[in-house]
C-alpha positions as CSV (number, residue, x, y, z in Angstrom):
1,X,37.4,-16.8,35.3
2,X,33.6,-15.7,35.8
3,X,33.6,-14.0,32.5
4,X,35.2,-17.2,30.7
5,X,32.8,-19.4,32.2
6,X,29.7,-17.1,31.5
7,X,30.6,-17.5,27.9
8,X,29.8,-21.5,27.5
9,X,26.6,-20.9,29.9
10,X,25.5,-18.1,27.6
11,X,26.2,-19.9,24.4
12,X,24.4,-22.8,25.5
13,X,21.5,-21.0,26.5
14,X,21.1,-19.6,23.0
15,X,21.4,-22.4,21.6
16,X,18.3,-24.0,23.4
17,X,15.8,-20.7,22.9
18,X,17.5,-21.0,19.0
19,X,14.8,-21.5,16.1
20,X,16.1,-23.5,12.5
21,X,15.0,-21.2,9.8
22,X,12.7,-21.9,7.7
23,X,15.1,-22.9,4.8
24,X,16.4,-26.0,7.3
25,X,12.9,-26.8,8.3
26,X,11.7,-26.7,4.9
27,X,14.6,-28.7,3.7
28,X,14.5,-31.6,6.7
29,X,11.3,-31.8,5.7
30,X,11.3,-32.2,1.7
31,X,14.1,-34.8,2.6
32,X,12.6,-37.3,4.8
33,X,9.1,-37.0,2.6
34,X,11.2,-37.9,-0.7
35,X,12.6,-41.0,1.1
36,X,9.4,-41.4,2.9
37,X,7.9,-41.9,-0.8
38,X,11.1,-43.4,-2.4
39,X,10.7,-46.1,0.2
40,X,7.3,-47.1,-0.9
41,X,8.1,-46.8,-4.4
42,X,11.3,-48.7,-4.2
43,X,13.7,-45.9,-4.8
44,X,14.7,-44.7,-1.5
45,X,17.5,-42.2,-1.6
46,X,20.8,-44.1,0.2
47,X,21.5,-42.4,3.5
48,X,22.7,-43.6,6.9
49,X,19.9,-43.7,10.0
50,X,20.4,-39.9,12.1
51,X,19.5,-39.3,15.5
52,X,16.5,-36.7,16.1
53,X,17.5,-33.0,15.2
54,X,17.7,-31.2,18.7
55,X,19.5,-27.9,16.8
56,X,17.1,-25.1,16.7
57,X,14.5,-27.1,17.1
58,X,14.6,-28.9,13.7
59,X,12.6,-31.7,14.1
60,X,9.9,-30.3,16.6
61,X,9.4,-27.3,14.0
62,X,9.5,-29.9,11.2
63,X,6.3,-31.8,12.9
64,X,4.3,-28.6,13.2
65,X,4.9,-27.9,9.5
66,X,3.6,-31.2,8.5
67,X,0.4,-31.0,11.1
68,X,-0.7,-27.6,9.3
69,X,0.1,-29.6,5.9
70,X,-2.6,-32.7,7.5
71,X,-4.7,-30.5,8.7
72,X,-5.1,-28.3,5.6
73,X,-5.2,-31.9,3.2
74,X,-8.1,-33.0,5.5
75,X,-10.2,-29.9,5.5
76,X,-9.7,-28.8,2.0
77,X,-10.3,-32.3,0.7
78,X,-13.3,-32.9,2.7
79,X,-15.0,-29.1,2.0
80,X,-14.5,-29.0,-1.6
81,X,-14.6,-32.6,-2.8
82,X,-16.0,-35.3,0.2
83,X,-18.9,-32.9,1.4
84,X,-20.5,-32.2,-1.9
85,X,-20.3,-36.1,-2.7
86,X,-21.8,-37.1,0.0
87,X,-24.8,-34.3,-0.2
88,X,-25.6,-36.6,-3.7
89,X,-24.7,-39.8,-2.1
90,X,-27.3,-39.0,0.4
91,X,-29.9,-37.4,-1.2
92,X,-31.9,-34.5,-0.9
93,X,-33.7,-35.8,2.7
94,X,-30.4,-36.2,4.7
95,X,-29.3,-33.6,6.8
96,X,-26.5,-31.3,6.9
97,X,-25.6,-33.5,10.3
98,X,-25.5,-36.5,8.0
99,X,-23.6,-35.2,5.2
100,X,-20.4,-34.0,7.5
101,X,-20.5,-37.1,9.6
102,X,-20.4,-39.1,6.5
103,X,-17.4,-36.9,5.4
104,X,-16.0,-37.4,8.8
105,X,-15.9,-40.7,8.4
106,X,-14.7,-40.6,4.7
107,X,-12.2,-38.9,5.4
108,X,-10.7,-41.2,8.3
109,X,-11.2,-44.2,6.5
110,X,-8.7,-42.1,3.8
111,X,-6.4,-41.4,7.1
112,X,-6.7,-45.1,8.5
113,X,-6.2,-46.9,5.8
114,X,-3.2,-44.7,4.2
115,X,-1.2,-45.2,7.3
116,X,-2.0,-49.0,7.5
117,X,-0.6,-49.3,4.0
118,X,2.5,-47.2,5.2
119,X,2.8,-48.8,8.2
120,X,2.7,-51.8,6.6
121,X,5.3,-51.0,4.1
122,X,8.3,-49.4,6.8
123,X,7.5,-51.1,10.3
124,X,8.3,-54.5,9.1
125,X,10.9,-54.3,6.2
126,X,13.4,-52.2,9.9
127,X,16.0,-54.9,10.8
128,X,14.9,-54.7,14.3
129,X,10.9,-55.7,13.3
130,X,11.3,-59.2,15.6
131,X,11.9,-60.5,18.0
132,X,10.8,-58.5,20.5
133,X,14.1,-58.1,22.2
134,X,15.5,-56.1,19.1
135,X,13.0,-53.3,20.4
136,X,15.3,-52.8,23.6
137,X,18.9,-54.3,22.7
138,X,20.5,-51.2,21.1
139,X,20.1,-48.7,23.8
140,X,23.2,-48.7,25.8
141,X,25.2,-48.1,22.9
142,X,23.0,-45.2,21.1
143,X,22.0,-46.9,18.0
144,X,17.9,-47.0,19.0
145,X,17.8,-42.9,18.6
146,X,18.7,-43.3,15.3
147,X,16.2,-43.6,12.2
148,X,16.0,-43.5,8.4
149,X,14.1,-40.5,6.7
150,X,11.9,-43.1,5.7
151,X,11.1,-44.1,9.1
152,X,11.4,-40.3,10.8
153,X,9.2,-38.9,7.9
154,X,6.7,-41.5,9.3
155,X,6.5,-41.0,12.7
156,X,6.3,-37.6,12.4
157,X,3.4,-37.3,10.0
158,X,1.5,-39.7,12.2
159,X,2.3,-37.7,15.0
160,X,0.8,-34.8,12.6
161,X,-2.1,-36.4,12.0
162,X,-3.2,-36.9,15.4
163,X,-2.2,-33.0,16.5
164,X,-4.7,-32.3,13.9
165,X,-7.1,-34.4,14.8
166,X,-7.0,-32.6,18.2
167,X,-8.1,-29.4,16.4
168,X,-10.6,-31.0,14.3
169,X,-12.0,-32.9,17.2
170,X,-13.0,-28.9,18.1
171,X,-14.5,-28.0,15.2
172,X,-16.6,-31.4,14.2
173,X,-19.9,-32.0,15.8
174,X,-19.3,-33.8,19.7
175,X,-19.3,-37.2,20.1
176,X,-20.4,-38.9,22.9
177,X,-16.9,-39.9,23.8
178,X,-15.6,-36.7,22.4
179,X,-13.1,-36.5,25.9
180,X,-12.0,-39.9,25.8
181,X,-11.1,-39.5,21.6
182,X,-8.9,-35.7,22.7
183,X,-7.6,-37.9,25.6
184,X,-6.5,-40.3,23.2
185,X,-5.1,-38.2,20.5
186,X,-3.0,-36.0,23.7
187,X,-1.8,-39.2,24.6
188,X,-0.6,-40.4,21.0
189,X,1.0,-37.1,20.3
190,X,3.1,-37.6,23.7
191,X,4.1,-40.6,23.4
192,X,5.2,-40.4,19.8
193,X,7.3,-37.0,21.0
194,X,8.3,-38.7,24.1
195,X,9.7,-41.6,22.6
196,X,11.1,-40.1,19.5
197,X,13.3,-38.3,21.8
198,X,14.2,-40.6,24.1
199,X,14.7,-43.8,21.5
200,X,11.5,-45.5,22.1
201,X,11.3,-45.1,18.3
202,X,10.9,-49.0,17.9
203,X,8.2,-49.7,20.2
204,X,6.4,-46.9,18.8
205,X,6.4,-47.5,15.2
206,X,5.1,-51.1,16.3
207,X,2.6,-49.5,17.7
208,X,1.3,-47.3,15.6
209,X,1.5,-50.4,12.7
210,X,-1.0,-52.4,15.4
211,X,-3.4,-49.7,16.2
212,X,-4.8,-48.3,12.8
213,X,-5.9,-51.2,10.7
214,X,-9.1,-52.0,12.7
215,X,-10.5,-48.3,12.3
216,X,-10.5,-48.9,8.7
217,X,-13.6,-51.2,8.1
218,X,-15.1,-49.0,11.3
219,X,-15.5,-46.2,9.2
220,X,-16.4,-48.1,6.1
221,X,-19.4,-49.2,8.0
222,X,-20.9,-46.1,8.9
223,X,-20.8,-44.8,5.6
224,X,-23.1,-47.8,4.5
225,X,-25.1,-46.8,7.3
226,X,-25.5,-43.0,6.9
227,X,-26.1,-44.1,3.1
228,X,-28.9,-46.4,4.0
229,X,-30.6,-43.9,6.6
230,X,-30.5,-41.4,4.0
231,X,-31.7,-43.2,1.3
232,X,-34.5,-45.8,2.9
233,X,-36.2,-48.8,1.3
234,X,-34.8,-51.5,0.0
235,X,-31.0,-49.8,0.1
236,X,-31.3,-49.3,3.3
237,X,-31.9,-53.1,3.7
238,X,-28.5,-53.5,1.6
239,X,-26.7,-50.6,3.4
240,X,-27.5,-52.0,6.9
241,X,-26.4,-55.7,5.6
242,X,-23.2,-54.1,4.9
243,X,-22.7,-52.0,7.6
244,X,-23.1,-55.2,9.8
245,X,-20.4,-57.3,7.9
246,X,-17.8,-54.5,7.9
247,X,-18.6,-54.0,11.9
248,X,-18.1,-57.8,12.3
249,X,-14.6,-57.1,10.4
250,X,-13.9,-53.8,12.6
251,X,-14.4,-56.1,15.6
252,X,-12.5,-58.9,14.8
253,X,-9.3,-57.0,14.0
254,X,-10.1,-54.7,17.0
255,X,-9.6,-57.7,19.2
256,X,-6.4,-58.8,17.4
257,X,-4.5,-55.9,17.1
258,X,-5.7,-53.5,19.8
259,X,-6.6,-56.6,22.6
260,X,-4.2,-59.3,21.1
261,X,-0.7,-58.1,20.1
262,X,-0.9,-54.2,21.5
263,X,-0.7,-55.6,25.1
264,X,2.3,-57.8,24.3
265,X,3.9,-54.5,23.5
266,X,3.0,-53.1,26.7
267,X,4.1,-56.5,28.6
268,X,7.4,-56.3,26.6
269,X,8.1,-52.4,27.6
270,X,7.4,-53.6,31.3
271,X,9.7,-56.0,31.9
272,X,11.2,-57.3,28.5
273,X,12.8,-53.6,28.3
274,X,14.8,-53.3,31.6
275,X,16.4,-56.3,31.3
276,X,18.3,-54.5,28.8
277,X,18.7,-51.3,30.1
278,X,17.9,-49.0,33.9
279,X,14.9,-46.8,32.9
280,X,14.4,-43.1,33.3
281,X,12.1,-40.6,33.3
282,X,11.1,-40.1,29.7
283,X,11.1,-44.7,29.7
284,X,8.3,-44.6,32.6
285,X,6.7,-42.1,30.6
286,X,6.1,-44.0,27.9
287,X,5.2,-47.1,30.0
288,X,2.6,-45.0,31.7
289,X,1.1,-43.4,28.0
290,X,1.0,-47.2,26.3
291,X,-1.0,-48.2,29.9
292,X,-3.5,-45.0,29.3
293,X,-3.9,-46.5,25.8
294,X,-4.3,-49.8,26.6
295,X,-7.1,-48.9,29.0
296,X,-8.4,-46.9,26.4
297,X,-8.3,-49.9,24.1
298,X,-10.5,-51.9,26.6
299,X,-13.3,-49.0,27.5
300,X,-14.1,-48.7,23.5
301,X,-14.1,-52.6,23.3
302,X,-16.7,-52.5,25.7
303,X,-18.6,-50.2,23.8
304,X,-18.0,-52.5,20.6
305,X,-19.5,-55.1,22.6
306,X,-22.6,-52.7,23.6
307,X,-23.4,-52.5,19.8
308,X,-22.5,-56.4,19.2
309,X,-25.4,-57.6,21.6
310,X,-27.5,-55.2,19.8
311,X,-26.7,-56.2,16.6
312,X,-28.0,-59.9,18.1
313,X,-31.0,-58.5,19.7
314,X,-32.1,-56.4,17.6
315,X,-30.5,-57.3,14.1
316,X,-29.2,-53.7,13.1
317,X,-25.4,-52.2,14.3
318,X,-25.7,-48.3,15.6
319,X,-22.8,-46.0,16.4
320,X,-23.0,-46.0,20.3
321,X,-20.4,-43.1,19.8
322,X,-22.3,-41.5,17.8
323,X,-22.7,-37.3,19.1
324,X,-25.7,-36.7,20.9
325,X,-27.7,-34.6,19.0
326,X,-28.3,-36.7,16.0
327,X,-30.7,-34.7,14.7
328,X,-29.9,-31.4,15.8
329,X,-30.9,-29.9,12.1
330,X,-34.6,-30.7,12.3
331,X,-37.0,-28.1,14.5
332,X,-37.9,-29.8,17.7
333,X,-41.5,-29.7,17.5
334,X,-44.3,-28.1,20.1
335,X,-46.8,-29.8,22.1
C-alpha cells in the first residue's frame, strides 16, 4: 500500500517541477500570435476558447518568451532607429539626456497606442464585453478560465510588456516617481498572472482596454516639448502650443477612463462579483491589486492637476514626473 500510494504522490510532484520544451513553448506561442494577428486582420484561425496551460508550465514559460521578444523590440528599435532620429530632430544643442527621454517617450507612445488599437479590436468584439454581469456569470460552471488565442495571445503580451518595462525602468534615467511607476508595473504583472489563472480574464482585459489610451497623447506631448526645448525660437512657441493641447487631451481621457469607468470596474469586482460566486484567495487578490491601482490612478491625477494650474498660471505644461536631474549632461559650474 505505501509503495502504491507513493507512486501518484511522486508522479504528481514531477509533474509540478516539469518544464514544456521549448518545441511546446515555441509552438503555443506561434499559435496564439497567428490568431492574435488573424483576429485583427479578419482571418482568425477557427478554434474553441482553452483554459490556461498549467502542464509544464506552458503558459507561464510562453509569457517570458514573449517579454524577452518586447523587451528586445523596444531596445533594438529605440537604439538603432528612435535615438538617432531624435539626435536630428533635436539638433545639435540638445543633450544626450534629451535625446533618450525623447526616445523614451517615442517609444511608449508606439507601446500605448498599439495596445489601444488591440485592445480596441479584441475586448469588445468577446460575447461577454456588457453588461457588467457577463464579467462574473460564468464562474461556477468553468467557462470564465477559458479564452481564444486571440484573447490569451493578448493578455499575455501585455503582461510582457509591462515585465519589461520593469527592467527598462532600471536601465532608463530615474524619474521622480520612478517607485510608484515599478510599483505599478509589479502590480499589473500580478494581477494579469493572478487573474489569468484564477478566471479573472474578463475583468482584466476590460481593464487593460480602459487604462492605455490616455498615455497615448501624454507622450505625444512631451515629444513637442523636448522638440521645442531643443530647438528654441519661434518652434518652441509652436512646440509648447502643442504640447499644451495634447496634455489637455491626455487629461481629459485620464479622467474618463482611469477616474470614470476604471472604478466601475473596481465597484463591480466588489460587490457585483460575489453575488455570483463565494470568493477566494486568488479573487481578494485581485480586488486588493485593482484598489492599489486605483489609488495609483488618483496620486498621478493629482500630479496632472499640479501641471494643469501651472499651465493656468504660468501658460506653459512641464513634466512634474520628469527625473530629477534634467540636466545631468552639462558641467555644474564653480563659484
Amino acid at each position: 500500500r505505501t509503495g502504491a500510494s507513493a507512486l501518484p504522490r511522486s508522479s504528481s510532484i514531477a509533474t509540478m517541477v516539469s518544464i514544456a520544451s521549448w518545441s511546446t513553448v515555441a509552438g503555443e506561442t506561434a499559435r496564439i500570435l497567428v490568431a492574435f494577428f488573424g483576429f485583427l486582420t479578419g482571418d482568425e484561425p477557427k478554434a474553441k476558447p482553452r483554459a490556461p496551460i498549467t502542464e509544464g508550465h506552458t503558459d507561464v514559460l510562453v509569457f517570458l518568451l514573449l517579454s524577452a521578444g518586447v523587451f528586445f523590440v523596444n531596445w533594438g528599435l529605440r537604439k538603432a532607429v528612435v535615438e538617432p532620429l531624435a539626435a536630428k530632430l533635436l539638433g545639435a544643442k540638445s543633450t544626450k539626456s534629451k535625446v533618450q527621454k525623447f526616445a523614451q517617450s517615442c517609444m511608449e507612445m508606439v507601446f500605448y497606442g498599439a495596445f489601444t488599437v488591440f485592445g480596441a479590436l479584441v475586448v469588445p468584439g468577446q460575447t461577454w464585453f456588457w453588461p457588467s454581469k457577463l464579467w462574473w456569470s460564468d464562474y461556477k460552471s468553468g467557462k470564465m478560465l477559458f479564452v481564444t488565442d486571440a484573447l490569451k495571445a493578448y493578455y499575455l503580451l501585455y503582461a510582457a510588456r509591462y515585465a519589461q518595462g520593469i527592467v527598462s525602468c532600471l536601465i532608463e534615467h530615474k524619474r521622480k516617481d520612478f517607485w510608484e511607476m515599478q510599483m505599478h508595473h509589479i502590480v499589473t504583472v500580478s494581477l494579469i498572472g493572478i487573474s489569468y489563472a484564477f478566471g479573472w480574464n474578463r475583468v482584466g482585459a476590460v481593464v487593460m482596454a480602459l487604462l492605455d489610451p490616455a498615455d497615448v497623447p501624454l507622450h505625444v506631448a512631451k515629444q513637442f516639448k523636448y522638440v521645442g526645448d531643443a530647438r528654441g525660437g519661434k518652434t518652441q512657441k509652436i512646440m509648447q502650443t502643442g504640447a499644451d493641447i495634447f496634455f489637455v487631451v491626455f487629461m481629459l481621457l485620464f479622467a474618463v477612463m482611469r477616474l470614470g469607468l476604471y472604478p466601475y470596474v473596481v465597484w463591480s469586482s466588489t460587490f457585483e462579483g460575489p453575488r455570483h460566486f463565494q470568493y477566494g484567495a486568488g479573487a481578494y487578490a485581485c480586488v486588493a491589486l485593482l484598489f492599489v491601482l486605483l489609488g495609483l490612478q488618483v496620486y498621478w491625477f493629482a500630479l496632472i492637476l499640479k501641471v494643469a494650474i501651472k499651465v493656468i498660471t504660468s501658460g506653459a505644461a512641464e513634466d512634474v514626473r520628469s527625473d530629477d536631474e534634467d540636466e545631468e549632461d552639462e558641467p555644474k559650474k564653480k563659484k
